[in-house]
Jmol script that loads the backbone (N, CA, C; Angstrom):
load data "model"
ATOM      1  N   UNK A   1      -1.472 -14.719  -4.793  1.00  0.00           N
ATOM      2  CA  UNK A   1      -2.380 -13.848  -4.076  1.00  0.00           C
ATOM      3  C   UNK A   1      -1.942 -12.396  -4.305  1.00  0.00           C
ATOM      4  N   UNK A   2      -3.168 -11.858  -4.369  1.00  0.00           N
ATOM      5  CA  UNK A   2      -2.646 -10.223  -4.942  1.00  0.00           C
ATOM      6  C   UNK A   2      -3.720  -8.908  -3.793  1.00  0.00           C
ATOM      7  N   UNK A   3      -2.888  -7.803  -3.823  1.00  0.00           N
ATOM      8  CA  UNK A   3      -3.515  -6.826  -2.560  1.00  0.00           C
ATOM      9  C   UNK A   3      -3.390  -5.754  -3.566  1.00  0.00           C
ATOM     10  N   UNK A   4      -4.363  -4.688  -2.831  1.00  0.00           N
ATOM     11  CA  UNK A   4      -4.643  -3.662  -3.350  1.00  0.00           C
ATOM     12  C   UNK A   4      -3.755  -2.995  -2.193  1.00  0.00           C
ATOM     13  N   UNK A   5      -3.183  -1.367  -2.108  1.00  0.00           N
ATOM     14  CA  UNK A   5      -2.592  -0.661  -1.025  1.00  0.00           C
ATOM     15  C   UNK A   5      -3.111   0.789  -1.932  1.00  0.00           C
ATOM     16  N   UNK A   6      -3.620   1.434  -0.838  1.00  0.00           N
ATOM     17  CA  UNK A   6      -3.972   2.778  -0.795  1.00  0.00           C
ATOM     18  C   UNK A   6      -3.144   3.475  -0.054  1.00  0.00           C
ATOM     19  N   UNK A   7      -2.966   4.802  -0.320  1.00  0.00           N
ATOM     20  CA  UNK A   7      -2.144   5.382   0.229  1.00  0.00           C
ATOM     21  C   UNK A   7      -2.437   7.217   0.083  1.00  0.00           C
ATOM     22  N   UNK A   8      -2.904   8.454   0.883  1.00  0.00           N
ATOM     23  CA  UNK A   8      -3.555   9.382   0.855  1.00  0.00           C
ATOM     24  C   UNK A   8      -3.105   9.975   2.201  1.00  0.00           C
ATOM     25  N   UNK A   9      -2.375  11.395   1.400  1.00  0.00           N
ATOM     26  CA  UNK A   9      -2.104  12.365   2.850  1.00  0.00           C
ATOM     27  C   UNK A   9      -2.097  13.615   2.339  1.00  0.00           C
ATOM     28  N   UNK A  10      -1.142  14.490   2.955  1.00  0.00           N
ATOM     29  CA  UNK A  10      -0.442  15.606   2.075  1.00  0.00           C
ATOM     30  C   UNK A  10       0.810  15.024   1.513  1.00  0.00           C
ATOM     31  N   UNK A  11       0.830  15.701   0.482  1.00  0.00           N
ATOM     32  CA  UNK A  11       2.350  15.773  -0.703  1.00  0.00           C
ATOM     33  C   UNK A  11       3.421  15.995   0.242  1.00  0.00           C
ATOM     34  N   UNK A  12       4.552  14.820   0.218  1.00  0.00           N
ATOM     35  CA  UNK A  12       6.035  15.619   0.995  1.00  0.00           C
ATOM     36  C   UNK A  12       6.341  14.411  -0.151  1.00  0.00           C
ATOM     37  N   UNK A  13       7.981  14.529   0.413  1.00  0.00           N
ATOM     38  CA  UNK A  13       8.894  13.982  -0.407  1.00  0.00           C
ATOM     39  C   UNK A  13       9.238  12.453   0.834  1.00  0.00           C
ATOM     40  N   UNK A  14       9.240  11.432   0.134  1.00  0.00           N
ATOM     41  CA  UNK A  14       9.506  10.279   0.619  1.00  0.00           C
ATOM     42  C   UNK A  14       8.289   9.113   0.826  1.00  0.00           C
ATOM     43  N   UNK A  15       7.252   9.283   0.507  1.00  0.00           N
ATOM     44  CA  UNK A  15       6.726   8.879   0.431  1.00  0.00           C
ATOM     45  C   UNK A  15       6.189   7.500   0.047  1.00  0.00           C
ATOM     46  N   UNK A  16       6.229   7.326  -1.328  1.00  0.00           N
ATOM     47  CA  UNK A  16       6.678   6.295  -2.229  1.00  0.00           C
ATOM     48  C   UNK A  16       7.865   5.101  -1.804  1.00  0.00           C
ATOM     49  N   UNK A  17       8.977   5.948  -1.469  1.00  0.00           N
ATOM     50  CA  UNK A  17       9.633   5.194  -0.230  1.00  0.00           C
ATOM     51  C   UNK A  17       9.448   4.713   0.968  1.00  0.00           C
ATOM     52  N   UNK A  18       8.853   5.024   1.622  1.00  0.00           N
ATOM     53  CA  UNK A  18       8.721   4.732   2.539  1.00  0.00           C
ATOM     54  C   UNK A  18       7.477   3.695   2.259  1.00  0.00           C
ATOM     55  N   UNK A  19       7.087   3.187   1.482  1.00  0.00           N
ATOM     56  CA  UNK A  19       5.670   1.743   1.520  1.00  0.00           C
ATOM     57  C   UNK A  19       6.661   0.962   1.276  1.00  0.00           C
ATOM     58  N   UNK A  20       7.383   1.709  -0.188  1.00  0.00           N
ATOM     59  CA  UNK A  20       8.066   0.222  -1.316  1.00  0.00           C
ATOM     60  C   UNK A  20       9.063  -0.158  -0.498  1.00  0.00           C
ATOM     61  N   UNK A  21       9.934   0.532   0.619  1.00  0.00           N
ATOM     62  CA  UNK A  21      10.707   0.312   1.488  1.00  0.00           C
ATOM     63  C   UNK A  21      10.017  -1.609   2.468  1.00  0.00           C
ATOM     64  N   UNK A  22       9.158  -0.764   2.822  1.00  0.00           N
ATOM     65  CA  UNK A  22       8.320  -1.833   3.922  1.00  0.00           C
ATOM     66  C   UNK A  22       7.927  -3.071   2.870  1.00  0.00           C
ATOM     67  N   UNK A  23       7.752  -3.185   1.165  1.00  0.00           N
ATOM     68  CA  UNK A  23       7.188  -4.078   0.457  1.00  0.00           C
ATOM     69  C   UNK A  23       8.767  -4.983  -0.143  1.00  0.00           C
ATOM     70  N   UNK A  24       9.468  -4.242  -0.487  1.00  0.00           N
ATOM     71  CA  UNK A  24      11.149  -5.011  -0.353  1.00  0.00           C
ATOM     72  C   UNK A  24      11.504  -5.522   0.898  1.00  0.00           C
ATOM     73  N   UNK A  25      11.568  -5.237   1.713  1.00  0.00           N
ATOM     74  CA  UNK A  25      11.432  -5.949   3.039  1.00  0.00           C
ATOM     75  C   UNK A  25      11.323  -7.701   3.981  1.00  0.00           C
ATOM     76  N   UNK A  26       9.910  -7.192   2.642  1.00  0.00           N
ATOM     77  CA  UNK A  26       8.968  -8.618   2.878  1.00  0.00           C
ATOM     78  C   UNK A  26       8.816  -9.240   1.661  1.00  0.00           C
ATOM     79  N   UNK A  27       9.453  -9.094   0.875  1.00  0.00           N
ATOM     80  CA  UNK A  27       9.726 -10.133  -0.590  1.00  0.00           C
ATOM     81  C   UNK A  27       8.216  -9.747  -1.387  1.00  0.00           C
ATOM     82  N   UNK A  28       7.511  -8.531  -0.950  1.00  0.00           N
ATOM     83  CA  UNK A  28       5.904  -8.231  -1.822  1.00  0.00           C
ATOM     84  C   UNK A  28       6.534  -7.161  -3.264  1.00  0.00           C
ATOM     85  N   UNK A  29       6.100  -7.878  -4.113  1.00  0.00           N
ATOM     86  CA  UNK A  29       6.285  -7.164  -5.846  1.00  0.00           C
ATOM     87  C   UNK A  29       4.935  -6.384  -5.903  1.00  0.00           C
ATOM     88  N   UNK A  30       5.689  -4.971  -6.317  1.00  0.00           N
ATOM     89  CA  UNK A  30       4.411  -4.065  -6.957  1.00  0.00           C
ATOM     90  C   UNK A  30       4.211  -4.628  -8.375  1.00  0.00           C
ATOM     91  N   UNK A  31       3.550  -4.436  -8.643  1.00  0.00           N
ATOM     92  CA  UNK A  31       2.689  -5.375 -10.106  1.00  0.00           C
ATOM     93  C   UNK A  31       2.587  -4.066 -10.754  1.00  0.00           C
ATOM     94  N   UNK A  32       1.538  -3.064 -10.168  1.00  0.00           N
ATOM     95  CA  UNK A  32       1.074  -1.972 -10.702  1.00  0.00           C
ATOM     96  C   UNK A  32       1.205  -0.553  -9.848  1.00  0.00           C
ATOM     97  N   UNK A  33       1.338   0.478 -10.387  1.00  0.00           N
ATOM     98  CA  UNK A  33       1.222   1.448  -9.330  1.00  0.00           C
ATOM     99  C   UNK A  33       0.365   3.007  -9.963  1.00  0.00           C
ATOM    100  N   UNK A  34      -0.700   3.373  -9.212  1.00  0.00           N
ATOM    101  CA  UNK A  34      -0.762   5.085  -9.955  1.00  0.00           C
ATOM    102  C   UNK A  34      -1.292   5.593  -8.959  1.00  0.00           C
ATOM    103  N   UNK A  35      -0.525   6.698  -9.174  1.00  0.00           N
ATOM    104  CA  UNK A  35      -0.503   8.014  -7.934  1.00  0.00           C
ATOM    105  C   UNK A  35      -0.911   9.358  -8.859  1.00  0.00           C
ATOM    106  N   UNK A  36      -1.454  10.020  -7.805  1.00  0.00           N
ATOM    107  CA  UNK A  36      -1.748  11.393  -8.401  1.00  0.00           C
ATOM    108  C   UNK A  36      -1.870  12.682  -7.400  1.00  0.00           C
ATOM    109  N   UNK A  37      -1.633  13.825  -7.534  1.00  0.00           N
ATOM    110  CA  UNK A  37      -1.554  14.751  -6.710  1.00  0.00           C
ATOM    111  C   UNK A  37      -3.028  15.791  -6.934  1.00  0.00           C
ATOM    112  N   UNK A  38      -4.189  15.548  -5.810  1.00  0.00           N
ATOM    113  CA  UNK A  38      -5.439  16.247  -5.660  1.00  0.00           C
ATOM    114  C   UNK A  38      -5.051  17.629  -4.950  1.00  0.00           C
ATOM    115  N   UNK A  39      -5.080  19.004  -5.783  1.00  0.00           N
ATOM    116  CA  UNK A  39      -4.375  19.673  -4.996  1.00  0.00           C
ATOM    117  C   UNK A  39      -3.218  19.650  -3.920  1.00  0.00           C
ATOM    118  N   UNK A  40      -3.284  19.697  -2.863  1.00  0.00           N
ATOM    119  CA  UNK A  40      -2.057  19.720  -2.387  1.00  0.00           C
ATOM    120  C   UNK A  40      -2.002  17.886  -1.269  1.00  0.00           C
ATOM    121  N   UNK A  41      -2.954  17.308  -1.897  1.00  0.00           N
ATOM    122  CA  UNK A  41      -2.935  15.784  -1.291  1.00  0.00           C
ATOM    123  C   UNK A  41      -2.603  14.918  -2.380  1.00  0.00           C
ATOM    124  N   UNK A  42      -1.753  13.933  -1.534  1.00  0.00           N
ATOM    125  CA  UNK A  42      -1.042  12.444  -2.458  1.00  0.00           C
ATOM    126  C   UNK A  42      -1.732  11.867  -2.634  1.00  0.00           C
ATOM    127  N   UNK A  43      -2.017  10.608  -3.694  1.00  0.00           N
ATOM    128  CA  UNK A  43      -3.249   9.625  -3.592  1.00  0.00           C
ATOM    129  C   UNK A  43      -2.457   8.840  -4.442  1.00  0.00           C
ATOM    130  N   UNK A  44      -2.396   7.377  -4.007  1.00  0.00           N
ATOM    131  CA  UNK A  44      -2.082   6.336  -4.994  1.00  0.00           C
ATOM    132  C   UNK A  44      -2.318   4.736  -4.520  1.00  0.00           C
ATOM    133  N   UNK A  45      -2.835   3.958  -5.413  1.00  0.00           N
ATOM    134  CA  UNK A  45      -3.063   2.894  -5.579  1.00  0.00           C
ATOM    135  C   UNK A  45      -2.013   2.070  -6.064  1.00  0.00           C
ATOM    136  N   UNK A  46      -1.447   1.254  -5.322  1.00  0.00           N
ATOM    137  CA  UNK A  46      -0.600  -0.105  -5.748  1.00  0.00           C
ATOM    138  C   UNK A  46      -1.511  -1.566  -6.234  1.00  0.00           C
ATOM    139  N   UNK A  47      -1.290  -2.126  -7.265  1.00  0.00           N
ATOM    140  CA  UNK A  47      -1.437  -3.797  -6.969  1.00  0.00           C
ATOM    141  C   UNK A  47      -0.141  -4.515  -6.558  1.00  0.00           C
ATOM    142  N   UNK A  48      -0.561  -5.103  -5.876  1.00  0.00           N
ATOM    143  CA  UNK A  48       0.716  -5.828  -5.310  1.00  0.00           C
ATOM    144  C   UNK A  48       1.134  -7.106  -5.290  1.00  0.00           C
ATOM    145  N   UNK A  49       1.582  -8.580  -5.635  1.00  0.00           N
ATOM    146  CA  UNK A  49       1.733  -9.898  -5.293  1.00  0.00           C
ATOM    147  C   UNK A  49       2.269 -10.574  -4.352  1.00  0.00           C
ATOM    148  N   UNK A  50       1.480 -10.879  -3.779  1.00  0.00           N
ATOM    149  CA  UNK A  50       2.084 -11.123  -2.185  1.00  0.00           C
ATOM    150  C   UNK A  50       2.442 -13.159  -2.100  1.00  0.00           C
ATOM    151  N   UNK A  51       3.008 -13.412  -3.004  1.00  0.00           N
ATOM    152  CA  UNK A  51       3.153 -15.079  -3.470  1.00  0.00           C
ATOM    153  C   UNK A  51       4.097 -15.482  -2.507  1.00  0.00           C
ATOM    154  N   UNK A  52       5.378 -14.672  -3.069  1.00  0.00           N
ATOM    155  CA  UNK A  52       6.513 -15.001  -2.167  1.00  0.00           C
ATOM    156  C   UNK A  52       6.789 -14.126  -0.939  1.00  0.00           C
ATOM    157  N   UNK A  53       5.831 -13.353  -0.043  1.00  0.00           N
ATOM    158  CA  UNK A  53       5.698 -12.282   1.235  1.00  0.00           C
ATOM    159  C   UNK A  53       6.448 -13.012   1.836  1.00  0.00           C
ATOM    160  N   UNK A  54       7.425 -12.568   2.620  1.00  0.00           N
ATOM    161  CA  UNK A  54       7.977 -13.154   4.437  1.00  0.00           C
ATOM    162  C   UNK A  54       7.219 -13.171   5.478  1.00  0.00           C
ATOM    163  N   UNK A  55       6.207 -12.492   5.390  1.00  0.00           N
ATOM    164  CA  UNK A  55       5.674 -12.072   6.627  1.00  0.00           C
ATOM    165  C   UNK A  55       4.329 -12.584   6.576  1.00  0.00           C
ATOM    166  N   UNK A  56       3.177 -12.798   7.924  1.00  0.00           N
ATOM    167  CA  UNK A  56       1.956 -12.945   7.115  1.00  0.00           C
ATOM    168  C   UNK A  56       1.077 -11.646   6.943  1.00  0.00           C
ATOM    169  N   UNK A  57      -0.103 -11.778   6.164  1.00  0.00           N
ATOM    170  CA  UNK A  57      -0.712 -10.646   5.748  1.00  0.00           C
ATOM    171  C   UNK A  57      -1.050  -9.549   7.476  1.00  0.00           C
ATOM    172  N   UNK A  58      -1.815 -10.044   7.972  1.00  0.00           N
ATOM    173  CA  UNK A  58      -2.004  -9.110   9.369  1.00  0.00           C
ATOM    174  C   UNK A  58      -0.179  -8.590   9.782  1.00  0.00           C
ATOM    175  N   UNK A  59       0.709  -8.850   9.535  1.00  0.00           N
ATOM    176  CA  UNK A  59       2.030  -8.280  10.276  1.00  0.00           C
ATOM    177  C   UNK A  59       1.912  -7.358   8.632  1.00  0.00           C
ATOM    178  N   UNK A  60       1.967  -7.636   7.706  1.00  0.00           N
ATOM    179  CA  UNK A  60       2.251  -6.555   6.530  1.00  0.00           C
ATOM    180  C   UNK A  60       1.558  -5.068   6.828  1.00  0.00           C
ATOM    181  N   UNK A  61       0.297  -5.891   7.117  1.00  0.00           N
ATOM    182  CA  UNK A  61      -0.681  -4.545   7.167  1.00  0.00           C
ATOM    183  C   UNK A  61      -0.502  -3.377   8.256  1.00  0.00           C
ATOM    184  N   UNK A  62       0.032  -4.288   9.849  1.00  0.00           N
ATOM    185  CA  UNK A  62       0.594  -3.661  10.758  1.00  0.00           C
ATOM    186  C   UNK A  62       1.950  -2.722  10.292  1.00  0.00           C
ATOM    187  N   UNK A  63       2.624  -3.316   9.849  1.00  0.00           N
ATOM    188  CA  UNK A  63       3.940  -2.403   9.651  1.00  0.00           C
ATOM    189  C   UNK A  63       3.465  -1.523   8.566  1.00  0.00           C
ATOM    190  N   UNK A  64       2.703  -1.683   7.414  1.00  0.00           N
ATOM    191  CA  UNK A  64       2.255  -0.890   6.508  1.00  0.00           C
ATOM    192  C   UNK A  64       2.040   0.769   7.294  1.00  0.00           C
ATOM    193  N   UNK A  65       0.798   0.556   8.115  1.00  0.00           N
ATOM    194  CA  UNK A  65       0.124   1.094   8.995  1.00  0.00           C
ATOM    195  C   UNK A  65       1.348   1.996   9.927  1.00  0.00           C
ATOM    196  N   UNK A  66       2.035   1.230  10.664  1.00  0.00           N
ATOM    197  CA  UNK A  66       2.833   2.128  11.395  1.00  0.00           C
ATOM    198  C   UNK A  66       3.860   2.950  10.655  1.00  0.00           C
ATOM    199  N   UNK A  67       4.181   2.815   9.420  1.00  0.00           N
ATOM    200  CA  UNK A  67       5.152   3.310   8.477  1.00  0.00           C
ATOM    201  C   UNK A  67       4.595   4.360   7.707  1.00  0.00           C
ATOM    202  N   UNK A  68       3.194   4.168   7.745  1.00  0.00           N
ATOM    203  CA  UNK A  68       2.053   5.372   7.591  1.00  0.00           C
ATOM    204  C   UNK A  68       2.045   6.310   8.347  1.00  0.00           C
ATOM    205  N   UNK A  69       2.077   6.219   9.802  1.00  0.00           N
ATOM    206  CA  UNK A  69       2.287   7.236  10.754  1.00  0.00           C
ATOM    207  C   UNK A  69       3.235   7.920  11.057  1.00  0.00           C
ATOM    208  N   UNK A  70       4.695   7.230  10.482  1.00  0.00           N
ATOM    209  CA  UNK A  70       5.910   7.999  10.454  1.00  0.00           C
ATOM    210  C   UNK A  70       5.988   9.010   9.116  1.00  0.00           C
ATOM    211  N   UNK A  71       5.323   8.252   8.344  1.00  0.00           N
ATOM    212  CA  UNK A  71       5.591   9.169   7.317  1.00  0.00           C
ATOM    213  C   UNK A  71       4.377  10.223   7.116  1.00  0.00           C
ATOM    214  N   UNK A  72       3.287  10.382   7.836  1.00  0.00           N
ATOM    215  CA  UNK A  72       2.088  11.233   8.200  1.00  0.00           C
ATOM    216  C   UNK A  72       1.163  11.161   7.023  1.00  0.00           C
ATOM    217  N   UNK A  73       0.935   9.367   6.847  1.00  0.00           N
ATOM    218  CA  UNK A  73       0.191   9.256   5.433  1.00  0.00           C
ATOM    219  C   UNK A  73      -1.103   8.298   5.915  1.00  0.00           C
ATOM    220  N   UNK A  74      -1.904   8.052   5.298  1.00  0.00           N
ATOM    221  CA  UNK A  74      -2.658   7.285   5.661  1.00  0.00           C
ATOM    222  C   UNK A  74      -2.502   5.632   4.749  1.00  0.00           C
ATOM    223  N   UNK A  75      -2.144   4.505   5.461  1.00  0.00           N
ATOM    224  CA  UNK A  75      -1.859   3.291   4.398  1.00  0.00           C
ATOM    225  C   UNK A  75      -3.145   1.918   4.827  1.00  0.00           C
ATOM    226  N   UNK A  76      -3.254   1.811   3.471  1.00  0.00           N
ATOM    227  CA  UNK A  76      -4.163   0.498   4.304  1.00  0.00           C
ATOM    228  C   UNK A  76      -4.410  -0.384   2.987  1.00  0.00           C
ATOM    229  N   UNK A  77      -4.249  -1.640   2.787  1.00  0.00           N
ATOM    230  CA  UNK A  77      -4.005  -2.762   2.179  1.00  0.00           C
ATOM    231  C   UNK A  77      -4.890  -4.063   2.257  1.00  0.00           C
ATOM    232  N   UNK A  78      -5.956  -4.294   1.093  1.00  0.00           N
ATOM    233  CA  UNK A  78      -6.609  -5.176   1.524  1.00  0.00           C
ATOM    234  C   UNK A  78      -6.651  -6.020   0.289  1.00  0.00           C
ATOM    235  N   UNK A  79      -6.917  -7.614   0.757  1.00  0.00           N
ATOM    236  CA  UNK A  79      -6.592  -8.645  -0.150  1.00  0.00           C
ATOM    237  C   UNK A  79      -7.237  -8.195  -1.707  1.00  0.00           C
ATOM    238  N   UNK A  80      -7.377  -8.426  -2.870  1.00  0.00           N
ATOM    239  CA  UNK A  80      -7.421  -8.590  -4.368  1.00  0.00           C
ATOM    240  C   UNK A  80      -9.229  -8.621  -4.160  1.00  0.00           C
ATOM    241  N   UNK A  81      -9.382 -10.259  -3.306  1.00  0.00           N
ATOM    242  CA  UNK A  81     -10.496 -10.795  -3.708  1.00  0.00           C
ATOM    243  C   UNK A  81     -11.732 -10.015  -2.456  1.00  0.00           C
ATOM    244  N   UNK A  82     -11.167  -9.515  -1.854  1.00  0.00           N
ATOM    245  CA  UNK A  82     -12.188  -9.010  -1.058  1.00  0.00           C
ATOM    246  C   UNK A  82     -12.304  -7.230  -1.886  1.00  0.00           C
ATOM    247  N   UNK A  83     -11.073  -6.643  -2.491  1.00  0.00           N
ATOM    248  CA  UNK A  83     -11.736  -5.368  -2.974  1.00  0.00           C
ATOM    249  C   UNK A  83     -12.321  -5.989  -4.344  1.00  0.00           C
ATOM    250  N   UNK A  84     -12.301  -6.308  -4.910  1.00  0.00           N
ATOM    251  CA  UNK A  84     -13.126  -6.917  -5.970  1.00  0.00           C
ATOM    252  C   UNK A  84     -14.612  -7.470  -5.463  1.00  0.00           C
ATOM    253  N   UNK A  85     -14.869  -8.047  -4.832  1.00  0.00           N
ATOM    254  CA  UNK A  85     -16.500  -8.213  -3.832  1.00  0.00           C
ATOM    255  C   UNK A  85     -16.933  -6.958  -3.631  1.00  0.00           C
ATOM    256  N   UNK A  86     -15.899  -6.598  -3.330  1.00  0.00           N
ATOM    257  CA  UNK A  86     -16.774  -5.025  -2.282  1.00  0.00           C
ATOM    258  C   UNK A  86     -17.304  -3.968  -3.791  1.00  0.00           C
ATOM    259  N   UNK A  87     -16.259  -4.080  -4.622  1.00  0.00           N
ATOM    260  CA  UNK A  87     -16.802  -3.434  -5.805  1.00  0.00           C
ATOM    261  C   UNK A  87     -17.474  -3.972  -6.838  1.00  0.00           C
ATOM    262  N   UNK A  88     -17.660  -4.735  -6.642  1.00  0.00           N
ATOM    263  CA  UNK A  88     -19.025  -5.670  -7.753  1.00  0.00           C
ATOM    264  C   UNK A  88     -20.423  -5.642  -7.165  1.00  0.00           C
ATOM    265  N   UNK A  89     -20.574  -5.285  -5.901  1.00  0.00           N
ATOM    266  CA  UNK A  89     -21.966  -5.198  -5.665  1.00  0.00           C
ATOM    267  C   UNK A  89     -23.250  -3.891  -6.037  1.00  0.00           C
TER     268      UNK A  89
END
end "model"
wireframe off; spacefill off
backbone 0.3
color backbone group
């Protein structure tokens, strides 16, 4: 099973750390990753494999989420097969 993770704020330093932090954690492998800087905002897309996760998906997304707010980013993570639906229509 594979997730998409978005991730969009302003540019600081730690960032990147602070997801892959929360994705080592829980045994989730980045597969893919690209980030880019829109003027002075972060933006990046992970694929992720969530085969061997510790946790289940609703607790990932929760801690995702609150690890977003410490780090003043916006995070949000949704399964493979549902962003693939949503973008084929």
């Amino acid at each position: 099973m594979k997730a998409f993770i978005s991730v969009i704020g302003d540019d600081k330093i730690g960032i990147i750390h602070g997801v892959t932090t929360v994705l080592k954690k829980h045994s989730v492998n980045v597969l893919d990753i690209n980030q880019t800087l829109l003027q002075e905002y972060f933006a990046m897309v992970m694929l992720v494999d969530l085969e061997k996760m510790s946790i289940d998906f609703k607790q990932l997304k929760e801690e995702l989420a609150t690890a977003g707010e410490e780090i003043g980013v916006s995070i949000k993570i949704q399964h493979e097969d549902l962003f693939s639906t949503m973008h084929s229509i």
